[in-house]
C-alpha positions as CSV (number, residue, x, y, z in Angstrom):
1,X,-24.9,99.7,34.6
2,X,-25.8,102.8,32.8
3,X,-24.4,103.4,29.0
4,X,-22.2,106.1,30.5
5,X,-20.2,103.3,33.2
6,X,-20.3,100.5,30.4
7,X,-18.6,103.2,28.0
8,X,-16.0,103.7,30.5
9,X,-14.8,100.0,31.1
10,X,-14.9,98.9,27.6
11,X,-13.4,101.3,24.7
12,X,-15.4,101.1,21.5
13,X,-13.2,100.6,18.3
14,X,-16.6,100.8,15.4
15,X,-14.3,100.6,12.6
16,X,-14.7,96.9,11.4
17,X,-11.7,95.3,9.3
18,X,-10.7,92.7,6.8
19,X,-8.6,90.0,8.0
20,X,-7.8,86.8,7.1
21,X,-8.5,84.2,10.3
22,X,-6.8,80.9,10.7
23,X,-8.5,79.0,13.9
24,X,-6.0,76.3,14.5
25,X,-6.4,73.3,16.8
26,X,-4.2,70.0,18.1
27,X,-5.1,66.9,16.6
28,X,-6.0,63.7,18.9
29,X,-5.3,66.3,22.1
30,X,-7.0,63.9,24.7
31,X,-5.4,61.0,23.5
32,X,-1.9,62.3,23.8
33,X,-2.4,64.1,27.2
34,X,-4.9,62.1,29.3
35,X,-2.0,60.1,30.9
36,X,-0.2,63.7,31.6
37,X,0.4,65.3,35.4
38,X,-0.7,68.8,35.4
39,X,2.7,70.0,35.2
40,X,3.7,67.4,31.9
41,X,0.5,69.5,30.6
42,X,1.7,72.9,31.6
43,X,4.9,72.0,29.6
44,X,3.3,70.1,26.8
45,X,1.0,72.8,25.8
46,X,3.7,75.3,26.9
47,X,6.1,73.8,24.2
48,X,3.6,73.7,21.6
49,X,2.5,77.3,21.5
50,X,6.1,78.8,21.3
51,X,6.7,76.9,18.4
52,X,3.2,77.5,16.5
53,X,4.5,81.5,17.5
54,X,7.9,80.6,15.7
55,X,5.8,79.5,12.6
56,X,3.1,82.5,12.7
57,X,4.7,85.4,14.3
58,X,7.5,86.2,11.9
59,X,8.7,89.6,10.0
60,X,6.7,88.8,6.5
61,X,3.7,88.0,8.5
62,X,3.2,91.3,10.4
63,X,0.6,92.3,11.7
64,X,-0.5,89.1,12.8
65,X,-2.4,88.4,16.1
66,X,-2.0,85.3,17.5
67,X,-3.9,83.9,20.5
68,X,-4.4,80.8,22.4
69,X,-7.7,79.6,23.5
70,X,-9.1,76.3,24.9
71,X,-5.7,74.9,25.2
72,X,-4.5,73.1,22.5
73,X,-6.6,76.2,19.6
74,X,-5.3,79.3,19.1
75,X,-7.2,81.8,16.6
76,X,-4.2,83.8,14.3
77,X,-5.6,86.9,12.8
78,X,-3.6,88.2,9.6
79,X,-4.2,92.1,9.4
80,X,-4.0,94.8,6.5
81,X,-0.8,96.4,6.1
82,X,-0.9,100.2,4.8
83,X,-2.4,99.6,0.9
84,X,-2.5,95.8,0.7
85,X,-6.0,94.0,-0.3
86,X,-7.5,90.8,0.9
87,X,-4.9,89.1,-1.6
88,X,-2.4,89.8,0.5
89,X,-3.6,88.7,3.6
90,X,-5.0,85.6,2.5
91,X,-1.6,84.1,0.7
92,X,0.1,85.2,4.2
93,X,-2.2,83.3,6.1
94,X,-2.5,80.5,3.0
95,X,1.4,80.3,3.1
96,X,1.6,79.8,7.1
97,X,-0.9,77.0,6.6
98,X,1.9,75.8,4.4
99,X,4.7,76.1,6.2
100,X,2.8,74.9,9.7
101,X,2.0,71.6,7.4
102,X,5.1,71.0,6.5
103,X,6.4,71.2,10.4
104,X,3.9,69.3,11.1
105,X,5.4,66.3,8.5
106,X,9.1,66.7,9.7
107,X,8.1,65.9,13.2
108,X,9.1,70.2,14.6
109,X,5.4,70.2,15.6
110,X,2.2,68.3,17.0
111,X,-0.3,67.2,14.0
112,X,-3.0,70.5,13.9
113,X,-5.8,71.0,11.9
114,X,-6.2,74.7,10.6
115,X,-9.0,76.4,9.2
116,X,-8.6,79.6,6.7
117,X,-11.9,82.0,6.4
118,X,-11.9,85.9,5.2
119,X,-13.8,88.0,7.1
120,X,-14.2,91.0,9.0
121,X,-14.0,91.7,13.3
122,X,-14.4,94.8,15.8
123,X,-11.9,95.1,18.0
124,X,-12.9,96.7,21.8
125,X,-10.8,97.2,25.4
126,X,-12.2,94.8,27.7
127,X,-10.7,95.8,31.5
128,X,-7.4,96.7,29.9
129,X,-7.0,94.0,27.0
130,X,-7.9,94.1,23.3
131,X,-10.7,91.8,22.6
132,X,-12.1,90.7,19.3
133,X,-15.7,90.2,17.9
134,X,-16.7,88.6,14.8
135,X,-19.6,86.0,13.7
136,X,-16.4,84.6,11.1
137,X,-14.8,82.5,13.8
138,X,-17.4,80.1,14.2
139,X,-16.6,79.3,10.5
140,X,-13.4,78.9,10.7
141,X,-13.7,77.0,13.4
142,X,-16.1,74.6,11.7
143,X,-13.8,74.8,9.0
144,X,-10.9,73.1,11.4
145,X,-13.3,70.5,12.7
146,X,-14.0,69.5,9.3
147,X,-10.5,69.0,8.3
148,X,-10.8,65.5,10.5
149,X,-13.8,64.4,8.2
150,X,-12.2,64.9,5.0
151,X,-8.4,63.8,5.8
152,X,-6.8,67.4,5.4
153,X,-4.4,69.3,7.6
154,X,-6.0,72.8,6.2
155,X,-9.7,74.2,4.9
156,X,-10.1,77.2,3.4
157,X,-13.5,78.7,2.2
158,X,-13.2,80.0,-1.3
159,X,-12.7,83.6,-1.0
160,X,-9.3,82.4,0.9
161,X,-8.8,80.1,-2.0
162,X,-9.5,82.9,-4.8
163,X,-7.3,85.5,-3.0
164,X,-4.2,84.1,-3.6
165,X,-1.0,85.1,-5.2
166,X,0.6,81.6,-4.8
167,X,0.2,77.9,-5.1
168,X,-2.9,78.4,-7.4
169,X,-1.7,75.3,-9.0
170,X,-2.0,73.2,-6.1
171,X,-5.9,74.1,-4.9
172,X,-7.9,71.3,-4.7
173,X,-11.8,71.5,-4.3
174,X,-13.0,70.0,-1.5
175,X,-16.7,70.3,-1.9
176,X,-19.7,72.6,-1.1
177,X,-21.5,71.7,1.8
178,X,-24.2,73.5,4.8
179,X,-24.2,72.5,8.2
180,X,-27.0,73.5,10.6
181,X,-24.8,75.9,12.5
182,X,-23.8,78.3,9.7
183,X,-26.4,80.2,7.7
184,X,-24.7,79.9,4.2
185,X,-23.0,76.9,2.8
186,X,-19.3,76.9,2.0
187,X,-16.9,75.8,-0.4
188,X,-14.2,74.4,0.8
189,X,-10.5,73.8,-0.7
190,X,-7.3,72.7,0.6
191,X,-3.8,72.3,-1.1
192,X,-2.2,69.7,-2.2
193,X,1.6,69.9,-2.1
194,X,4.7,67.7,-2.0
195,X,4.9,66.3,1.6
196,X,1.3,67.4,2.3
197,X,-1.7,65.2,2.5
198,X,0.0,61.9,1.9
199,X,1.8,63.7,-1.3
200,X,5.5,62.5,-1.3
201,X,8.2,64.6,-1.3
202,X,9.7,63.4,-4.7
203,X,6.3,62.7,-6.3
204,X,6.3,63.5,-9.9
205,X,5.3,67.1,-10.1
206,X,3.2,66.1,-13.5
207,X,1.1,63.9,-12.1
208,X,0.7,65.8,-9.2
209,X,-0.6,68.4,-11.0
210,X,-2.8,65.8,-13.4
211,X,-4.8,64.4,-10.2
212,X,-6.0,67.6,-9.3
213,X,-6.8,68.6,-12.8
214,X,-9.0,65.7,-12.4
215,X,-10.2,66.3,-9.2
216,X,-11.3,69.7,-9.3
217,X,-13.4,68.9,-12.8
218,X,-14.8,66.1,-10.9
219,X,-15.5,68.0,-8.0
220,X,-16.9,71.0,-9.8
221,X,-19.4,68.7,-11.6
222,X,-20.7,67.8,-8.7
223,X,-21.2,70.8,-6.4
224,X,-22.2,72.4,-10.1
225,X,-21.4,75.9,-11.3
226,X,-24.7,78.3,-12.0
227,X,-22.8,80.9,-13.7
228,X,-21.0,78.4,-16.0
229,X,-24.5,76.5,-16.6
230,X,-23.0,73.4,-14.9
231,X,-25.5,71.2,-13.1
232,X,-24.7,68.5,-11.2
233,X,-24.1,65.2,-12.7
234,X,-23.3,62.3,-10.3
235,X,-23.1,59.8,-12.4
236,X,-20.3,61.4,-14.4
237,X,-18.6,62.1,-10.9
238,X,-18.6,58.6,-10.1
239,X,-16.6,57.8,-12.7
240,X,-14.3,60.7,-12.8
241,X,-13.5,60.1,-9.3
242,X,-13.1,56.9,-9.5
243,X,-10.7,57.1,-11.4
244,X,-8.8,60.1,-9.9
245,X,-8.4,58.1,-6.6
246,X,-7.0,55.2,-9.0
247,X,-4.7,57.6,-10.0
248,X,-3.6,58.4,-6.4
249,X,-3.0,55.4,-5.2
250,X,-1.0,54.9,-8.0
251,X,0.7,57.9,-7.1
252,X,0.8,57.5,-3.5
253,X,-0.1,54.3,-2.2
254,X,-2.8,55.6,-0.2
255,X,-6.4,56.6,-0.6
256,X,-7.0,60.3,-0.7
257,X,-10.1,60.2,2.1
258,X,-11.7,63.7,0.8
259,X,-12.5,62.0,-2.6
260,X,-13.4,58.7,-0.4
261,X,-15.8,60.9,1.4
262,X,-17.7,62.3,-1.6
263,X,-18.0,58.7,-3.3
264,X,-19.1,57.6,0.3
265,X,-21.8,60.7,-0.1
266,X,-23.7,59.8,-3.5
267,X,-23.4,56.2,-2.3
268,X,-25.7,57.3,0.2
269,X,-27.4,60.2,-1.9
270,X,-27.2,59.2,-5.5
271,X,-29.8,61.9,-6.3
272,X,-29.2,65.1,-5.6
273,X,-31.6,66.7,-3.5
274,X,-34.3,69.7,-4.4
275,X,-32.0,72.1,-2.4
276,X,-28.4,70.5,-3.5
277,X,-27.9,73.5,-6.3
278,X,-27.6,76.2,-3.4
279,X,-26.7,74.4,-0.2
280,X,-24.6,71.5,-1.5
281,X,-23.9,68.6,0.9
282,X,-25.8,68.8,4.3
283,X,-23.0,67.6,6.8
284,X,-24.8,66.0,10.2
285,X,-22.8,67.8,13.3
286,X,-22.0,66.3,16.7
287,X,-25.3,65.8,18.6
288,X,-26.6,64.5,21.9
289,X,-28.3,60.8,21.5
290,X,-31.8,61.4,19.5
291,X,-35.0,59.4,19.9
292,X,-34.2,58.6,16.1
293,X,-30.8,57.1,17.2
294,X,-32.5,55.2,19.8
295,X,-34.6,53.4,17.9
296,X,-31.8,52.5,15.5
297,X,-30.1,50.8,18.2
298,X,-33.1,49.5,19.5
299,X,-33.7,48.1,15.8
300,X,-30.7,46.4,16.2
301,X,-30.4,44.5,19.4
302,X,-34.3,42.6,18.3
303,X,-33.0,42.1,15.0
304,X,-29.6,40.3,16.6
305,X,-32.6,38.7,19.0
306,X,-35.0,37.1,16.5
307,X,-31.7,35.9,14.1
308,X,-28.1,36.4,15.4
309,X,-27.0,35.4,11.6
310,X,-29.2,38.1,9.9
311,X,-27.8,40.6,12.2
312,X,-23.9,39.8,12.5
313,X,-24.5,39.7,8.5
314,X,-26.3,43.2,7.9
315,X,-25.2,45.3,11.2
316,X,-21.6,43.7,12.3
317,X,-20.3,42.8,9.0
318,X,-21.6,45.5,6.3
319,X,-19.3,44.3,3.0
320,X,-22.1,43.6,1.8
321,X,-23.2,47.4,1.3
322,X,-20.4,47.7,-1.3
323,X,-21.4,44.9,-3.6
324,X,-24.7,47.2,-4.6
325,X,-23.4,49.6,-7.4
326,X,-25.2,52.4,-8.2
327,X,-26.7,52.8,-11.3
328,X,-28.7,55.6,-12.8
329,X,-31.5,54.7,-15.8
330,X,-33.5,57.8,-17.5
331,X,-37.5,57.5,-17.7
332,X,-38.7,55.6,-20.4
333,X,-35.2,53.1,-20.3
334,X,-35.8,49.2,-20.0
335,X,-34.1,48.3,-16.8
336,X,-34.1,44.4,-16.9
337,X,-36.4,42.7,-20.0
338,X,-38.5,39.6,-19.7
339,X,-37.0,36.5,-20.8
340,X,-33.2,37.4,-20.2
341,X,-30.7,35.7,-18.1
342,X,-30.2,37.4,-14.9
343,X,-27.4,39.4,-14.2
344,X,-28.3,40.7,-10.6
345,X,-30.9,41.9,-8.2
346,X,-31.8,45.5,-8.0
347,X,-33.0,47.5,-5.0
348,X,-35.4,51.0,-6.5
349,X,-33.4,53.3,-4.5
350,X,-35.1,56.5,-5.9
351,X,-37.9,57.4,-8.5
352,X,-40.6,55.2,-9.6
353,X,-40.8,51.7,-12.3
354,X,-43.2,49.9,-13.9
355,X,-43.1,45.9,-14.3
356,X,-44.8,44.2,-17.1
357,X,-45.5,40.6,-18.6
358,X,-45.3,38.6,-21.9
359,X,-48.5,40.8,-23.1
360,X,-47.0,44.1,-22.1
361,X,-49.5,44.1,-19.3
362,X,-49.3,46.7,-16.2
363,X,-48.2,43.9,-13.1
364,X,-47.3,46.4,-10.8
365,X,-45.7,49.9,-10.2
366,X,-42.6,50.0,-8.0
367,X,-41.4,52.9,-5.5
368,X,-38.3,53.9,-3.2
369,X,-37.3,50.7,-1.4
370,X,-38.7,48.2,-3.7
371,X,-36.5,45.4,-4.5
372,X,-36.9,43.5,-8.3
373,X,-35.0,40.8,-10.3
374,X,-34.5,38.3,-7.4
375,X,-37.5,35.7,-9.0
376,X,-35.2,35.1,-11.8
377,X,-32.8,33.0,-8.9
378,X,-35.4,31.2,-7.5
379,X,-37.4,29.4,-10.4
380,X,-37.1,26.8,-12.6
381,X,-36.2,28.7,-15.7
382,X,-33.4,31.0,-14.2
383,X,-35.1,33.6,-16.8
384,X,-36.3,37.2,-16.3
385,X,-40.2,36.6,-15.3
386,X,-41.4,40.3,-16.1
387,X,-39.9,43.6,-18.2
388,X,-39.0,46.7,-15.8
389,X,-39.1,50.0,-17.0
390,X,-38.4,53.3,-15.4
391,X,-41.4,55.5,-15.1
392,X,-39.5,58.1,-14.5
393,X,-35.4,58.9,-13.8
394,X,-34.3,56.6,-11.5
395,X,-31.4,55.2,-9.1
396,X,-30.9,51.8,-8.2
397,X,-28.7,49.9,-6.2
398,X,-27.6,46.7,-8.4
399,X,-25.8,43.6,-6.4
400,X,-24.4,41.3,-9.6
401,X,-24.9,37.9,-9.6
402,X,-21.3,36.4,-8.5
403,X,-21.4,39.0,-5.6
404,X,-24.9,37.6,-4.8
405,X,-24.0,33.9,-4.8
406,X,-21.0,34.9,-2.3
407,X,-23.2,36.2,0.3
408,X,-24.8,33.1,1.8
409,X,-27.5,35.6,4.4
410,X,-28.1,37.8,1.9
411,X,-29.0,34.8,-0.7
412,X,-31.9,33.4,2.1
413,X,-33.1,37.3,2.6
414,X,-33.7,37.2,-1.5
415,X,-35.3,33.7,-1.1
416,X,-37.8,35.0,1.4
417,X,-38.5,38.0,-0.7
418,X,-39.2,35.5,-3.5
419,X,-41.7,33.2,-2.1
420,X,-43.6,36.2,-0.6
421,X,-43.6,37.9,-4.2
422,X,-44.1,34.5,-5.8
423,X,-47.1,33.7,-3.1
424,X,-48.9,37.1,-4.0
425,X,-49.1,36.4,-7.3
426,X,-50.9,32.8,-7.2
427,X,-53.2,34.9,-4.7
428,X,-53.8,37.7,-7.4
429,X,-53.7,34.7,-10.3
430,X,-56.1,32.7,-7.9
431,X,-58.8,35.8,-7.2
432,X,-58.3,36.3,-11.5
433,X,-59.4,32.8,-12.6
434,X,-62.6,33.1,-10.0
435,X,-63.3,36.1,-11.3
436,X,-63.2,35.1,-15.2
437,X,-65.1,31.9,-14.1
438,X,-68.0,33.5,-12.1
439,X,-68.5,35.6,-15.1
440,X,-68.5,32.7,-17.3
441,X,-70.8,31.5,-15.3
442,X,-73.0,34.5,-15.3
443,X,-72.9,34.9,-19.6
444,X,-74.0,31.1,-19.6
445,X,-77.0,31.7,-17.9
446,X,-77.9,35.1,-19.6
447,X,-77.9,33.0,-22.5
């Protein structure tokens, strides 16, 4: 086709636009319609896209595009009036989330999860229709699918969330994150709002407004703030989210599952990594089985082989994983000292530490995955048997003693580590004393 025949079937528009794009999608879809006939179907999704149109396609919205696409999605477009600025598009589109959420909880429409991005699109004539191009709607789309992860009915990236002449109050941070299919990470936000996101109706608009005071300070302490000199501090957003999903249970009798998610994250992470200050969390997407996964699950079924206890303890039943509390020590700090009673068994979950004797003698220098503290259990003198001190900053993983003696598997995995640790050192004792007596040996006979 030459440039001349392609010209003539497709009319260029160049001039590229600002919009505001919210790329909306059913919640559990193939649950609710695999039992359908096609024509239940036809009606179901029928039904459900007039009344998304009632919601989106009103007077104060216009110009606003709205389209369905796979189905269940549709991808709504909020346009410039004459003289407005992204502001204005971005509340409009902010507010619909709103008032789509709030349908949503009365019942008037089928749970959807909505995601809010500002950016900008082409428009061209394809064979007679208006079709739209823009790189944006992938993000908003991933936006949307994200929405499931962190428990919200709406995402919005931050310009969205900066552009807005209403409901500042009630922005909440979500959390900066990359995932591998968009080039630049995102900060996310949502709102929280009476009737929205497990918010009650009559909640007390104080409090309300207290929780996410606490949230977004936690929340901006740990994604950090470059141009405010705030680094990340996990430690301190432990805490402060800890307690501001106290606070919301208190409040709502429910876990908020976007803070759950970011506790569940420095669980798993409790050291930011080398790239954390510009691409925040990295966010695994959907994939196709890997080799890696494989072997996992291969891992797995010859653990449950060679000790069906060991593996319904540590694979099935996994508790145990919340008994080890993280705990952060700076170089230089003494971790656990020599002589003390024991108070728990610590697992060296990043950095590096030192252990030490009576004589303040090097023993042995630890590394990630190293496991300390468990002699004390298995001895005579239930006493600290060395002094461990962090070479450098360090995270462990500390299981307490009560939590320890409640875990009968875990107690004989401890044991085991014991006698190996305990049979190295009468080795490295052993090979010490025939070494001191061979030279004994040799100064007697010089002399």
């Amino acid at each position: 086709m030459t440039g001349t025949e392609q010209q003539s079937r497709s009319a260029r528009h160049d001039g590229a636009q600002n919009v505001a794009i919210l790329m909306s999608d059913m919640a559990q879809y193939s649950q609710q319609t695999s039992s359908m006939c096609p024509e239940t179907l036809r009606d179901f999704i029928i039904d459900y896209h007039y009344k998304l149109v009632d919601l989106v396609d009103t007077p104060d919205n216009n110009p606003v595009d709205i389209e369905p696409s796979g189905g269940d999605g549709s991808l709504i477009i909020f346009k410039k009036r004459f003289g407005e600025d992204d502001r204005a598009i971005c509340t409009r589109a902010v507010q619909t989330a709103i008032n789509i959420a709030n349908a949503i909880e009365t019942g008037n429409i089928q749970p959807t999860r909505m995601g809010l991005y500002l950016g900008r699109i082409v428009e061209a004539e394809i064979c007679g229709k208006m079709a739209k191009f823009s790189t944006c709607f992938a993000v908003a789309n991933r936006l949307e699918e994200l929405c499931g992860h962190f428990g919200t009915i709406l995402l919005m990236d931050r310009e969205v969330a900066r552009n807005q002449d209403e409901d500042q109050q009630y922005l909440v941070s979500i959390g900066k994150f990359s995932l591998t299919s968009v080039l630049h990470p995102m900060n996310a936000y949502t709102i929280y709002k009476p009737g929205i996101h497990n918010i009650p109706k009559d909640v007390n608009e104080q409090q309300l407004l207290h929780f996410i005071r606490m949230k977004n300070e936690a929340m901006e302490l740990f994604s950090g703030n470059l141009l405010k000199g705030i680094l990340p501090d996990f430690p301190t957003v432990r805490e402060q989210l800890i307690d501001a999903q106290s606070f919301f249970v208190e409040m709502t009798g429910k876990e908020d599952l976007a803070i759950a998610r970011i506790l569940e994250y420095i669980r798993e992470t409790p050291y930011p990594a080398g790239d954390f200050n510009s691409r925040g969390m990295l966010l695994m997407e959907k994939k196709r089985d890997s080799i890696g996964d494989r072997l996992v699950h291969l891992s797995g079924k010859l653990l449950k082989a060679m000790n069906h206890d060991i593996y319904h303890a540590l694979i099935v039943d996994t508790a145990w994983e919340q008994c080890f509390k993280l705990e952060w020590h700076s170089k230089g700090s003494t971790i656990i000292k020599i002589g003390d009673t024991p108070d728990g068994i610590y697992y060296l979950d990043t950095g590096t530490a030192k252990t030490y004797n009576s004589d303040n003698k090097l023993l042995s220098v630890m590394e990630d995955g190293d496991i300390f503290g468990e002699m004390a259990y298995f001895g005579s003198e239930l006493k600290r048997t060395a002094t461990v001190v962090a070479d450098s900053d360090v995270v462990v993983r500390k299981i307490s003693t009560d939590d320890f003696s409640r875990l009968p598997v875990i107690i004989e995995i401890f044991k085991r580590i014991a006698e190996e640790r305990r049979k190295a050192l009468e080795l490295r004792n052993g090979k010490n004393a025939d070494k001191n007596h061979t030279t004994q040996k040799s100064l007697k006979g010089e002399l």
